[in-house]
Backbone bond lengths (Angstrom), bond angles and torsions (degrees), N, CA, C in turn:
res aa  C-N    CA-C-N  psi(-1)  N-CA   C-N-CA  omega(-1)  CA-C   N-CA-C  phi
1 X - - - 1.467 - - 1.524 111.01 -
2 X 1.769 112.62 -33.90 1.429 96.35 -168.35 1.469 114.04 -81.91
3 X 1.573 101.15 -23.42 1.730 103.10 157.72 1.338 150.93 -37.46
4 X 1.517 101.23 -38.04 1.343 132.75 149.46 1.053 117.50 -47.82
5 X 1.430 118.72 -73.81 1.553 124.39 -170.77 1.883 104.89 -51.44
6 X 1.220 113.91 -39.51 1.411 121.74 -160.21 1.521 94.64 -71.60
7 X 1.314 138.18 -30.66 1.498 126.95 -168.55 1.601 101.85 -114.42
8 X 1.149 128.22 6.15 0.757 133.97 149.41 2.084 133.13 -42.62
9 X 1.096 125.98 -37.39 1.268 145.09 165.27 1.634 93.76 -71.90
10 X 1.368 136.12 -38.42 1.274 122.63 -160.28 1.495 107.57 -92.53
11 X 1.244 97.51 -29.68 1.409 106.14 164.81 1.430 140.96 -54.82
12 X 1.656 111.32 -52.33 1.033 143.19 152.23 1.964 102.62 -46.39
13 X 1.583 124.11 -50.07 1.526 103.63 -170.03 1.349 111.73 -84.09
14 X 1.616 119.82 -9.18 1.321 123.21 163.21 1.373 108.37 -70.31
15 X 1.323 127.09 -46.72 1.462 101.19 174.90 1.665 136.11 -73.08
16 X 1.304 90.11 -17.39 1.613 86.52 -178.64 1.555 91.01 -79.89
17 X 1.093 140.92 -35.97 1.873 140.02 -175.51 1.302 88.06 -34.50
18 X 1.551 121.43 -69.66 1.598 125.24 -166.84 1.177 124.83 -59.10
19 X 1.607 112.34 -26.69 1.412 105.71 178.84 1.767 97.35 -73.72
20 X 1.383 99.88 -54.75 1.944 91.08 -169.29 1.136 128.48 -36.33
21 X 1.555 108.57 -35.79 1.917 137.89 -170.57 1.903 81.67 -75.11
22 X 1.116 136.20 -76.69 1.301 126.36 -168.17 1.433 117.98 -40.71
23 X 1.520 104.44 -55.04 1.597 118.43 154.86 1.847 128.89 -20.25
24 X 1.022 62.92 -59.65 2.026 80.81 -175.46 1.527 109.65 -105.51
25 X 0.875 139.07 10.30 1.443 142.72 150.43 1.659 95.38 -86.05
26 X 0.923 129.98 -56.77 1.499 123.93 -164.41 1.576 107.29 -73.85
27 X 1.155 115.24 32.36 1.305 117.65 150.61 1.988 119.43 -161.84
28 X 0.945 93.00 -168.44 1.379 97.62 178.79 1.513 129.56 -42.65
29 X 1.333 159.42 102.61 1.537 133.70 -179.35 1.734 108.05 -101.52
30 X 1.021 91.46 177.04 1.704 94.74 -166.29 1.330 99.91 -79.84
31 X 1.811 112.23 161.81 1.401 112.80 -169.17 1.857 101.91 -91.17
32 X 1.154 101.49 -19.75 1.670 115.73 178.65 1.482 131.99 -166.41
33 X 1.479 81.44 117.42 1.906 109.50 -168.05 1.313 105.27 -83.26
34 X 1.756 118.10 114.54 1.647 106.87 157.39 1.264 107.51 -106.08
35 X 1.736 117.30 145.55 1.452 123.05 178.26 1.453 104.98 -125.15
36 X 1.089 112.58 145.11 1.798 138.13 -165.31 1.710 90.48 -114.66
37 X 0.923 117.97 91.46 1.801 121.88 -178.35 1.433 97.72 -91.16
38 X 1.191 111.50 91.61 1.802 120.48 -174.12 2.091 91.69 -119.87
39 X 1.814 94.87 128.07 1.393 97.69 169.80 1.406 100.84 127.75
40 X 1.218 142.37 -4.01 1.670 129.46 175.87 1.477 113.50 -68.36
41 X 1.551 115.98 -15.98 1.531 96.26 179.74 1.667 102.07 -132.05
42 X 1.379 114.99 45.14 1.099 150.98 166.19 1.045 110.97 -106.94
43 X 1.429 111.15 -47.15 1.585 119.66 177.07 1.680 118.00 -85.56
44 X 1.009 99.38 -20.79 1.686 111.29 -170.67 1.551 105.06 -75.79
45 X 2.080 107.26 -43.14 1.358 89.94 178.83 1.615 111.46 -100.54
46 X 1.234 129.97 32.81 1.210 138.63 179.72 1.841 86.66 -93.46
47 X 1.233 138.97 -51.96 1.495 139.78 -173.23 1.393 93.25 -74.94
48 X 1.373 138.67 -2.90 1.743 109.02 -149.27 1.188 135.18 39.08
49 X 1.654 111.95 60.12 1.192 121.29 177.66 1.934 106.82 -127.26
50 X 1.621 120.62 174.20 1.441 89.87 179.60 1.591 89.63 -98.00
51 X 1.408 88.52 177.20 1.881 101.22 177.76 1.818 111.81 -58.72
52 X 0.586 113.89 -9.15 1.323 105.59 170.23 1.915 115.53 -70.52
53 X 1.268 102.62 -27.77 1.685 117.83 179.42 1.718 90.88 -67.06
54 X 0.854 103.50 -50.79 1.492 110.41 -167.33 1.078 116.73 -46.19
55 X 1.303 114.02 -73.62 1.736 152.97 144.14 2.210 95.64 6.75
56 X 1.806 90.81 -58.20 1.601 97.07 -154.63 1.526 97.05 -90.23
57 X 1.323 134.78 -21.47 1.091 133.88 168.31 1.599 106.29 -70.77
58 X 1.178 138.53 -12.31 1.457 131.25 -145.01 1.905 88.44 -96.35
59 X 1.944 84.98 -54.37 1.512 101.07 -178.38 1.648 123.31 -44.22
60 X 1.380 100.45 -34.49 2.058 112.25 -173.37 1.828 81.01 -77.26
61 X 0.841 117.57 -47.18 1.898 91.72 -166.35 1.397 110.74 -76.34
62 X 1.347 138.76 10.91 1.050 164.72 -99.04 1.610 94.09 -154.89
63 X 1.531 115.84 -57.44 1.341 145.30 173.89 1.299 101.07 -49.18
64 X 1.310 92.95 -67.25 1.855 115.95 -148.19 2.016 91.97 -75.68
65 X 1.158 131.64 -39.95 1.324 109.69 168.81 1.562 133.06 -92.99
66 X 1.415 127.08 0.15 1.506 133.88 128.57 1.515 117.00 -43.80
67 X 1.731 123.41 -30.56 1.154 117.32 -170.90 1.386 101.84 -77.39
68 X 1.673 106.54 -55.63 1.674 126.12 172.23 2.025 116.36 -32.42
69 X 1.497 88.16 -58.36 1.656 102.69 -177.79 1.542 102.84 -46.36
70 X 1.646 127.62 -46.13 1.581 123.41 -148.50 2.041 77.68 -89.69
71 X 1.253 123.21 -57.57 1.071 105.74 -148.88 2.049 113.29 -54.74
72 X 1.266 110.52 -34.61 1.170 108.47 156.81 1.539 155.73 -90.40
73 X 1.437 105.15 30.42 1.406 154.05 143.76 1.564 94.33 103.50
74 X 1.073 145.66 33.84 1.456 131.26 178.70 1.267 107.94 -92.17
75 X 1.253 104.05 129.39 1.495 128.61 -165.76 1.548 133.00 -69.05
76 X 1.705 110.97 -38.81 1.198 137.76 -169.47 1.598 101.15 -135.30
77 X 1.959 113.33 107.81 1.812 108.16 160.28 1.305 83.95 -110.50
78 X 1.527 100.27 144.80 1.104 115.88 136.98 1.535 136.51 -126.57
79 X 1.258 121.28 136.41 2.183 128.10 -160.79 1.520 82.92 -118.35
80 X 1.706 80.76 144.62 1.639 111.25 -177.97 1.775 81.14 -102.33
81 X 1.411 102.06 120.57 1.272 99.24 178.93 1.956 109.27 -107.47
82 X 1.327 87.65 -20.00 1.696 104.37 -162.86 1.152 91.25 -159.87
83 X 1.685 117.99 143.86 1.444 132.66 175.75 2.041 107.66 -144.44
84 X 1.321 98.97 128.82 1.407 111.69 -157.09 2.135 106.92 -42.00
85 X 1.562 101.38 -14.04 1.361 98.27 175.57 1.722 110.97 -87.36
86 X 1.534 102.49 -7.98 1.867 91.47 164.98 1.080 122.30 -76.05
87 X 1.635 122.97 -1.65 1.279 91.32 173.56 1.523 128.74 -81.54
88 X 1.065 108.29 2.84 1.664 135.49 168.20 1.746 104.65 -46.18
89 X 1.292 123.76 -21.73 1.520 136.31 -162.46 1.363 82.58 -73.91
90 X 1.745 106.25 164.26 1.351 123.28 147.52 1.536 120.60 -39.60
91 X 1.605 124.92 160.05 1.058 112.72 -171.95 1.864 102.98 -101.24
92 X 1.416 97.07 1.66 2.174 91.88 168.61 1.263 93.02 -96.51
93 X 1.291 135.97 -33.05 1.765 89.57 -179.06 1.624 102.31 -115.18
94 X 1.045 108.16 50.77 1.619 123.15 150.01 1.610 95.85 -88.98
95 X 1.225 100.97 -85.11 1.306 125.44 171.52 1.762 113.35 -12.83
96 X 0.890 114.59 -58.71 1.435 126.16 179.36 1.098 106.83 -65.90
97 X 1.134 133.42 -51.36 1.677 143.54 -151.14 1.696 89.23 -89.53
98 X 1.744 132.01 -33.96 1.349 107.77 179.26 1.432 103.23 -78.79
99 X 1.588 121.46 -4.53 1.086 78.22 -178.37 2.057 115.90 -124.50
100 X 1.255 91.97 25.81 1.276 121.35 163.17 2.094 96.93 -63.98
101 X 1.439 90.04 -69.51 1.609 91.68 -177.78 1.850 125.74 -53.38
102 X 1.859 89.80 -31.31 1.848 76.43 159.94 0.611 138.87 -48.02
103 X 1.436 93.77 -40.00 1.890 106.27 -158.78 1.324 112.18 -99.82
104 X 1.259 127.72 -0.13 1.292 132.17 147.24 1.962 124.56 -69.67
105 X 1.612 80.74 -38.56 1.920 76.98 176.99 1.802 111.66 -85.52
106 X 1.504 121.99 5.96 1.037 142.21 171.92 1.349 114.20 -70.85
107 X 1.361 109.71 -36.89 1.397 135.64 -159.69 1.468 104.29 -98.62
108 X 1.522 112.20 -15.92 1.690 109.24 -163.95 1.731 70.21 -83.01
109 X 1.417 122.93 -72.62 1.222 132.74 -147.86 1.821 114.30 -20.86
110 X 1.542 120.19 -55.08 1.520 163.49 -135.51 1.706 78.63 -101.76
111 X 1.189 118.52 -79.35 1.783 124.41 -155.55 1.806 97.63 -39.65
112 X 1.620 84.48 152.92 1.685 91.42 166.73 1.363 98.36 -91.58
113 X 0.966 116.26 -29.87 1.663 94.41 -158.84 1.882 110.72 -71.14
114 X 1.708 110.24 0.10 1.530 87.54 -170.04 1.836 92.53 -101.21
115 X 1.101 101.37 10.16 1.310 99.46 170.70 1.747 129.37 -110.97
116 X 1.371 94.37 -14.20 1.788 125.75 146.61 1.579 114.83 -59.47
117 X 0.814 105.98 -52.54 1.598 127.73 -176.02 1.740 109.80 -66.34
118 X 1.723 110.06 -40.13 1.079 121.53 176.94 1.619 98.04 67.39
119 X 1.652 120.17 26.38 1.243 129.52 144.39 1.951 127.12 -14.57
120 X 1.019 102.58 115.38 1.170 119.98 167.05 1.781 119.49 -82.40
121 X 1.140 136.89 142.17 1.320 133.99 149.11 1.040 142.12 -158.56
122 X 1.566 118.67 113.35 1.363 136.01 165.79 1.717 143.14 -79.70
123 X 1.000 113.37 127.13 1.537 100.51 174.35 1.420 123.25 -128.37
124 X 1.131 91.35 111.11 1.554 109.26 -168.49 1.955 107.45 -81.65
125 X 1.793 86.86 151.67 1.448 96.73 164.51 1.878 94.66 102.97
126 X 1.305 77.87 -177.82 1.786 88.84 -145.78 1.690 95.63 -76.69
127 X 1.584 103.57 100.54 1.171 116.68 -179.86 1.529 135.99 -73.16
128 X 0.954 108.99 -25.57 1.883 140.00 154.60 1.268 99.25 -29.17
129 X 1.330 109.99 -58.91 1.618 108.76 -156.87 1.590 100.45 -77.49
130 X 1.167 135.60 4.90 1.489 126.59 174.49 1.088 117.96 -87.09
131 X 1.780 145.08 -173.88 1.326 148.59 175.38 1.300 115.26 -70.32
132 X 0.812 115.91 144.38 1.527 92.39 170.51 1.417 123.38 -68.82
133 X 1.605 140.71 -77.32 1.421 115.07 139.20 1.612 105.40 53.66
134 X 1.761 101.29 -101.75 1.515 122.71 -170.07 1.303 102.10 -73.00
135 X 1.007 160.12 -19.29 1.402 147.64 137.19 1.677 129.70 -63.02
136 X 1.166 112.75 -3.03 1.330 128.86 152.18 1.524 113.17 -61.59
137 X 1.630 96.96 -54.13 1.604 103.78 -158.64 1.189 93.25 -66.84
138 X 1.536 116.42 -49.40 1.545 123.53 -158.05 1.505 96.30 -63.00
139 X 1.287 131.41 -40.99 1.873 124.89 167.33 1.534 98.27 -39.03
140 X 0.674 106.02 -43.57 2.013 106.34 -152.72 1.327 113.80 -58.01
141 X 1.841 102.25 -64.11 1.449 118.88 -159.95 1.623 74.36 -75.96
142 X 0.964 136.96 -42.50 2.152 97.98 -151.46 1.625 95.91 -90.71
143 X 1.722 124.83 1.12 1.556 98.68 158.78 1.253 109.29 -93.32
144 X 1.438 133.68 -4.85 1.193 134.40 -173.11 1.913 93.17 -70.16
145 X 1.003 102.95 -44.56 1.968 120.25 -148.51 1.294 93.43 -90.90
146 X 1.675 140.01 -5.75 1.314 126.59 -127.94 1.972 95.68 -92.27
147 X 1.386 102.53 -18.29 1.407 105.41 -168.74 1.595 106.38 -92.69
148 X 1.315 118.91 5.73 1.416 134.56 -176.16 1.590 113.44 -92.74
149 X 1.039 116.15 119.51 1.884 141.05 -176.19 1.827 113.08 -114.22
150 X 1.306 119.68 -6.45 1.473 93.36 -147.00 1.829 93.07 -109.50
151 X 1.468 104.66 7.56 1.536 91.83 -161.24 1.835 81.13 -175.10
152 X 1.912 112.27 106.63 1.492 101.00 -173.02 1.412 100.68 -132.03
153 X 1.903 108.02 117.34 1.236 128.76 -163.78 1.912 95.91 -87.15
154 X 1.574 130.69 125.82 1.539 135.33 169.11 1.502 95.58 -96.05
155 X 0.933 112.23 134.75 1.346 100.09 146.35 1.811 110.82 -136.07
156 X 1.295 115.03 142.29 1.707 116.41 -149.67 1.686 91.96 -101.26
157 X 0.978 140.67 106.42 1.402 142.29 166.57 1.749 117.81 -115.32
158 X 0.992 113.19 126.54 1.437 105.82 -169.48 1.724 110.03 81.56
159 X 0.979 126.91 40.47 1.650 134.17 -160.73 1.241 128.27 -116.46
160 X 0.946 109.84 90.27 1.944 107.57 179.06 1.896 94.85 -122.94
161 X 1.742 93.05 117.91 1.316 121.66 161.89 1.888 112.84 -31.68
162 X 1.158 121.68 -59.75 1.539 131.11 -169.91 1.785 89.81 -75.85
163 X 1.161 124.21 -27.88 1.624 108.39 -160.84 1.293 93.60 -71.41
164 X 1.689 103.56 -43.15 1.693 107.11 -169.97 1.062 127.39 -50.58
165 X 1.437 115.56 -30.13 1.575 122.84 166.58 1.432 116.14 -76.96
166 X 0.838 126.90 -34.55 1.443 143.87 -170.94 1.509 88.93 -59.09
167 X 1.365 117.28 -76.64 1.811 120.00 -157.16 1.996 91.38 -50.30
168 X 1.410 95.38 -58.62 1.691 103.29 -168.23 1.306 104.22 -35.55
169 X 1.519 131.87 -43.97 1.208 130.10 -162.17 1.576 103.58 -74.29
170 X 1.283 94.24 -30.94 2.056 104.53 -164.42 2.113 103.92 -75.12
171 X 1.352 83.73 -21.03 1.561 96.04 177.40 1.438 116.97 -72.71
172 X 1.281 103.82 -63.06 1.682 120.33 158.95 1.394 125.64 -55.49
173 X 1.565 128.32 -25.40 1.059 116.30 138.34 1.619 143.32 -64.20
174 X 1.293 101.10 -18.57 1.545 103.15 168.41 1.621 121.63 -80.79
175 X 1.611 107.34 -20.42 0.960 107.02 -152.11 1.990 99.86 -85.97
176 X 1.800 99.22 -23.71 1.227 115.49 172.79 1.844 99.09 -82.12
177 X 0.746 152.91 -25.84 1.574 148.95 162.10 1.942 108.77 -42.43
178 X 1.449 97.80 -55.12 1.441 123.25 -170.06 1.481 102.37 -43.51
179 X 1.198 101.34 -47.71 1.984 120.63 -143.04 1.175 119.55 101.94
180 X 1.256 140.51 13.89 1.592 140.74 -130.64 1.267 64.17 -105.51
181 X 1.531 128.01 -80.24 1.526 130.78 -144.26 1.482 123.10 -124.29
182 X 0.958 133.03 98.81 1.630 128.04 171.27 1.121 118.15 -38.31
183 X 1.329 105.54 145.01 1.809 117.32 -173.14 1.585 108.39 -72.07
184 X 1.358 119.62 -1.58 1.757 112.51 169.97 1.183 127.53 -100.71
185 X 1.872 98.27 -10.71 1.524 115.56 129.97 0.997 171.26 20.41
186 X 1.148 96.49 -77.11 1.462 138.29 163.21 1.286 144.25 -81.01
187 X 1.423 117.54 86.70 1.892 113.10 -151.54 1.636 95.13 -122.86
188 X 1.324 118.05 -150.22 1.406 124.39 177.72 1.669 109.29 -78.55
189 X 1.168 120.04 -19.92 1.515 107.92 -168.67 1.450 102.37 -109.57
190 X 1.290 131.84 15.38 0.923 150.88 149.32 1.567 132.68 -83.11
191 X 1.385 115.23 -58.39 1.790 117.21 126.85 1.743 105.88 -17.76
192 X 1.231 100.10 -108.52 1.836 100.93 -157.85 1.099 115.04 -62.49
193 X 1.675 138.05 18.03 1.612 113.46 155.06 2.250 92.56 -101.09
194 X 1.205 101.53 20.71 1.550 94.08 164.52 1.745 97.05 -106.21
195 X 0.888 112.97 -36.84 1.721 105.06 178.16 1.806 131.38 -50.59
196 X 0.943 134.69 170.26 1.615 117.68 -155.35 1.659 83.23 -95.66
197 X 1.264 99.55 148.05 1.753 137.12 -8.95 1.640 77.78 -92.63
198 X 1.761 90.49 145.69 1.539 97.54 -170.50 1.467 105.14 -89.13
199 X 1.565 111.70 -150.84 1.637 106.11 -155.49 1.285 140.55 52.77
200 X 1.203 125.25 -156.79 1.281 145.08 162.15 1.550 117.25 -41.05
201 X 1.598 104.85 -15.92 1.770 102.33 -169.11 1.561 93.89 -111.10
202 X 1.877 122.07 10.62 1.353 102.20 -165.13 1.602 103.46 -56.34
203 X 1.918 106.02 -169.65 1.903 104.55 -158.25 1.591 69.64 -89.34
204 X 1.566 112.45 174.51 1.221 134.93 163.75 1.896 97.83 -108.24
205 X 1.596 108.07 144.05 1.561 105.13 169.57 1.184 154.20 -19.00
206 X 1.146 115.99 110.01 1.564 106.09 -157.25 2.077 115.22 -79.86
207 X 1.361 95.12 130.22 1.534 95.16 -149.41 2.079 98.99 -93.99
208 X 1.608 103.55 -18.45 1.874 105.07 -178.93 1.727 84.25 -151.52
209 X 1.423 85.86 123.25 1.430 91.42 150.81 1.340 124.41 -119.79
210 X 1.577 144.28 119.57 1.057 159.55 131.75 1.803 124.18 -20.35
211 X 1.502 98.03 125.45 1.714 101.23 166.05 1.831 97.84 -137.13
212 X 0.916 92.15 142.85 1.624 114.20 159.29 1.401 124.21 -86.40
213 X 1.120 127.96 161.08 1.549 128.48 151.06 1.463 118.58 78.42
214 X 1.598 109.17 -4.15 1.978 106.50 158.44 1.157 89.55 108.65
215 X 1.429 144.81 -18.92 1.310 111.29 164.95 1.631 134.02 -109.68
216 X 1.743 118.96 147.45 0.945 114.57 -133.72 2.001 81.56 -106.08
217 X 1.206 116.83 102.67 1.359 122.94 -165.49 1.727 118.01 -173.71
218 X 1.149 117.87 114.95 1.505 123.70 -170.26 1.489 95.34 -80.52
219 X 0.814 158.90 -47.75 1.491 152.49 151.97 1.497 98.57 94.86
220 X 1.466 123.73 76.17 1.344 117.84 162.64 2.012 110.18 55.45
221 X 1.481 93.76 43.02 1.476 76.07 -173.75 1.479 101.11 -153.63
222 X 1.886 97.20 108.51 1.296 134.26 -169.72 1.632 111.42 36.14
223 X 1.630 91.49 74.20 1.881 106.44 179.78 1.814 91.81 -77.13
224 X 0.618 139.00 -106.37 1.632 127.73 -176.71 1.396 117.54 11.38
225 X 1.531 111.31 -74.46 2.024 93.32 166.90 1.149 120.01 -89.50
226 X 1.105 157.29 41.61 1.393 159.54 -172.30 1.876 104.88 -130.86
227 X 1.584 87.32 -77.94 1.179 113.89 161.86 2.198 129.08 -18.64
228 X 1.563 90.07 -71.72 1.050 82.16 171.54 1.503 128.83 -94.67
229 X 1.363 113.33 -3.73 1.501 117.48 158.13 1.566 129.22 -70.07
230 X 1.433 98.47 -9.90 2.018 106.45 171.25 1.586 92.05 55.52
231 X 1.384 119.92 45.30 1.401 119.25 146.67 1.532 135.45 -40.49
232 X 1.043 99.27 139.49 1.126 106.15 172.61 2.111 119.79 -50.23
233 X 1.161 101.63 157.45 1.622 99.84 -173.45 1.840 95.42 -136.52
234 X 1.687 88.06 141.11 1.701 84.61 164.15 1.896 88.32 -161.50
235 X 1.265 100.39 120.58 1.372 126.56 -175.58 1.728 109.87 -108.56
236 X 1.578 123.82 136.90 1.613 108.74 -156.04 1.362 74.13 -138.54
237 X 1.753 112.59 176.57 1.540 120.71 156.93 1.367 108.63 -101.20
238 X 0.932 119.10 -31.91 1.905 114.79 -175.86 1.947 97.43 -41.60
239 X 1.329 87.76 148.35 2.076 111.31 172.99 1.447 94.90 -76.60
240 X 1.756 102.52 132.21 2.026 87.39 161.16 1.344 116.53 -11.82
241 X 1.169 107.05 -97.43 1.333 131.85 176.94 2.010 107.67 0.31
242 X 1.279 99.00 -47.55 1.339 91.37 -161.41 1.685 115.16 -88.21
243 X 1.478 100.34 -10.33 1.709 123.03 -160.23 1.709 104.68 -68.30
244 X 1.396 91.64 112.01 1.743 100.57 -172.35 1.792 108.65 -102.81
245 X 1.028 107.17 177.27 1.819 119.62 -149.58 2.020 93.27 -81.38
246 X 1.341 125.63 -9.17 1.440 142.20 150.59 1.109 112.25 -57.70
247 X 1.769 126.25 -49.52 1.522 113.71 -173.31 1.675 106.26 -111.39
248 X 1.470 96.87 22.39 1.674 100.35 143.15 1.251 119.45 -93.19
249 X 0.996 120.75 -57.03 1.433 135.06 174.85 1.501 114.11 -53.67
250 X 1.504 139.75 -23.52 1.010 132.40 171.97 1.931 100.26 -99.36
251 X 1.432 115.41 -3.89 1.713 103.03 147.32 1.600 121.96 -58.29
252 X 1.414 108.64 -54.69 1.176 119.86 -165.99 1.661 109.09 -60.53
253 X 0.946 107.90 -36.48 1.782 122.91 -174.99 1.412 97.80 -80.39
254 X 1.295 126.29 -15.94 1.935 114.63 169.47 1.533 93.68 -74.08
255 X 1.295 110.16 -43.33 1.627 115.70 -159.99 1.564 115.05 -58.82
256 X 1.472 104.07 -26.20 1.657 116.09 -155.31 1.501 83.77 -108.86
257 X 1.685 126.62 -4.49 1.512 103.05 -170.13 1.979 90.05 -104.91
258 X 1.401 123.56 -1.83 1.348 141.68 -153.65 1.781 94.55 -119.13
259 X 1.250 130.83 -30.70 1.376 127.79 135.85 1.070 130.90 -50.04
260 X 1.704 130.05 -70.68 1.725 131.39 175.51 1.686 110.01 -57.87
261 X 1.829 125.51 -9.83 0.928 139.38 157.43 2.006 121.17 -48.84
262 X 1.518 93.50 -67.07 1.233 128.19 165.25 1.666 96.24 -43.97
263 X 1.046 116.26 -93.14 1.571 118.34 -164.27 1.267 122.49 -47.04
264 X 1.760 122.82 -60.25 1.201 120.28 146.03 1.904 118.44 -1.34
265 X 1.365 90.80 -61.52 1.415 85.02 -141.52 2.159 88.60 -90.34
266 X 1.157 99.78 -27.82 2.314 98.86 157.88 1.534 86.30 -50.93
267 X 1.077 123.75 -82.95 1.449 127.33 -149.57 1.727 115.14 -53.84
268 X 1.432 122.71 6.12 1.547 122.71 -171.13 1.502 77.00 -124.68
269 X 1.497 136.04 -61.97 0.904 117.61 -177.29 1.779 131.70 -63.31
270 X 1.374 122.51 23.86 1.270 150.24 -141.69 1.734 75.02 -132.06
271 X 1.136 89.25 -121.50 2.080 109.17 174.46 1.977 91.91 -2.19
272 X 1.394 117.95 -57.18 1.566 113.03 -156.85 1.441 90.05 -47.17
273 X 1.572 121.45 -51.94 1.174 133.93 -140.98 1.727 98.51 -72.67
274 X 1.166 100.32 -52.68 1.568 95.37 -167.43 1.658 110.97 -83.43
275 X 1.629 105.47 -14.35 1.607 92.15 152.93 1.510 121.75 -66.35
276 X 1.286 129.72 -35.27 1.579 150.16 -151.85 1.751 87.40 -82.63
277 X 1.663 120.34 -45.03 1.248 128.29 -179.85 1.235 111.79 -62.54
278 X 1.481 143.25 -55.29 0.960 164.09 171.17 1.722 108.59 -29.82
279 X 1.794 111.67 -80.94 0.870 148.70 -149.34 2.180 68.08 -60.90
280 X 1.069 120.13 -85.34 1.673 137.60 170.00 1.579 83.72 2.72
281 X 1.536 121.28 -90.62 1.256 127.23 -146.48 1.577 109.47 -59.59
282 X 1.164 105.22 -22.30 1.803 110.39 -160.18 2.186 77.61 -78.81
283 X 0.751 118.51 -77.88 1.800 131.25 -168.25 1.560 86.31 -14.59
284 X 1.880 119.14 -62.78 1.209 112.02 -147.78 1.483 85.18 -86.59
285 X 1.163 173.58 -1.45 0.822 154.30 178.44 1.655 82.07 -82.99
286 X 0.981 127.73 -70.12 2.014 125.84 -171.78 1.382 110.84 -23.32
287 X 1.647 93.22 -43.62 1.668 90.21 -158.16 1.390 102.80 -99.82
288 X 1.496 130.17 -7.70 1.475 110.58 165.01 1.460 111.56 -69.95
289 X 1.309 121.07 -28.06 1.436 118.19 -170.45 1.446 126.21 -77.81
290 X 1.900 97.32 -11.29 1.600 118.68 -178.77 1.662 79.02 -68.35
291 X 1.222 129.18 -61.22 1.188 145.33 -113.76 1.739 95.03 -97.26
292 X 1.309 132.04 7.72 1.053 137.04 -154.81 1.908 108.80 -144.06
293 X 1.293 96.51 -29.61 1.419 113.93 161.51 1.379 125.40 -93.99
């Protein structure tokens, strides 16, 4: 009996997993998820462990929702892996953490599944400033990945939101200095294929963004597509570390309840219109006929 009782809770979170996954498959999912993984060394010293535990636990869930993202067709993740104010950290678990990330983008290269997946990967943000080492790797995996469309992994290292605009602008100003381009030119889709990674691979809009760890704050992270798309938001308390394939799935379901939101409310303001139209045509029909008698 007490066996029972004990798998009981596991039982119960496998089924609600399936109902949510049924849930959110039966409608729309977003074309591109950014997540703010805030909480690994929050979590690290909540166990008494050092941040580096944190760091390596953050990375395995890291796995497990790239796996989540492809199986329910979303096209574009992008993870705040590094933001231009970490480098403010100590220099050992700087140190550690770049090279935690090597050896993770080492690992994309080797895996079947990112080549199953037909995995994409980019890493955006001011890449200069890394080791070299980690800019090796980061060469590698995105020529390894470069012919890959079906599934496109960001990961933001070295990243400050305002810088990104900043260079883009400094780009587009040279390019109008040059002669290349006239200043009337210059519109929104012109902006974001200068933003990282520029060209043809710029990000497309970010449709849910994700935070971990209780606070409710985008933190410099990709205000340009997020920002001006009035994305969706879903903010949790769980640490990376702790964020299970439930409080993915109940992101996606803010997103899809913040869509039928959206439409609803086109679709009332729709009806206003063609009542407001209506009501218009009936008058002039009144008043040509005043106007005729």
């Amino acid at each position: 009996m007490s066996n029972i009782l004990k798998n009981i809770p596991g039982i119960v979170y496998k089924g609600y997993e399936r109902l949510l996954t049924q849930e959110v498959k039966s409608e729309k999912v977003p074309r591109h998820v950014a997540i703010i993984m805030d909480g690994n060394r929050r979590y690290a010293r909540k166990l008494g462990q050092i941040t580096s535990y944190g760091h390596a636990r953050g990375a395995d869930v890291t796995e497990n929702v790239m796996e989540w993202a492809c199986s329910l067709g979303i096209e574009y993740l992008t993870i705040y892996a590094f933001s231009t104010e970490n480098f403010n950290r100590n220099n050992d678990e700087k140190d550690k953490l770049f090279d935690l990330i090597r050896v993770k983008f080492d690992e994309i290269v080797v895996d079947e599944r990112t080549h199953e997946r037909k995995m994409r990967v980019h890493a955006i943000g001011d890449i200069d400033k890394l080791p070299e080492p980690l800019k090796e790797s980061i060469k590698n995996v995105e020529l390894v990945t470069s012919e890959y469309d079906s599934f496109v992994l960001n990961v933001a290292i070295a990243y400050g939101g305002r810088q990104e605009i900043i260079q883009a602008v400094k780009e587009i100003a040279s390019k109008v200095e040059a002669g290349d381009i006239e200043p009337d030119d210059i519109n929104e889709d012109m902006i974001s294929s200068h933003l990282y990674p520029s060209g043809n691979s710029a990000l497309p809009d970010v449709d849910l963004i994700i935070r971990t760890g209780g606070d409710e704050r985008v933190s410099n992270f990709l205000p340009w597509q997020a920002n001006g798309n009035e994305c969706a938001a879903y903010f949790c308390a769980p640490f990376w570390p702790e964020f299970r394939k439930i409080d993915f799935l109940r992101s996606i379901r803010v997103y899809q309840a913040r869509m039928r939101e959206k439409n609803q409310h086109t679709t009332i303001r729709a009806a206003h219109f063609l009542k407001a139209l209506g009501k218009a045509e009936i008058q002039e029909v009144r008043k040509a006929k005043i106007e005729k008698i």
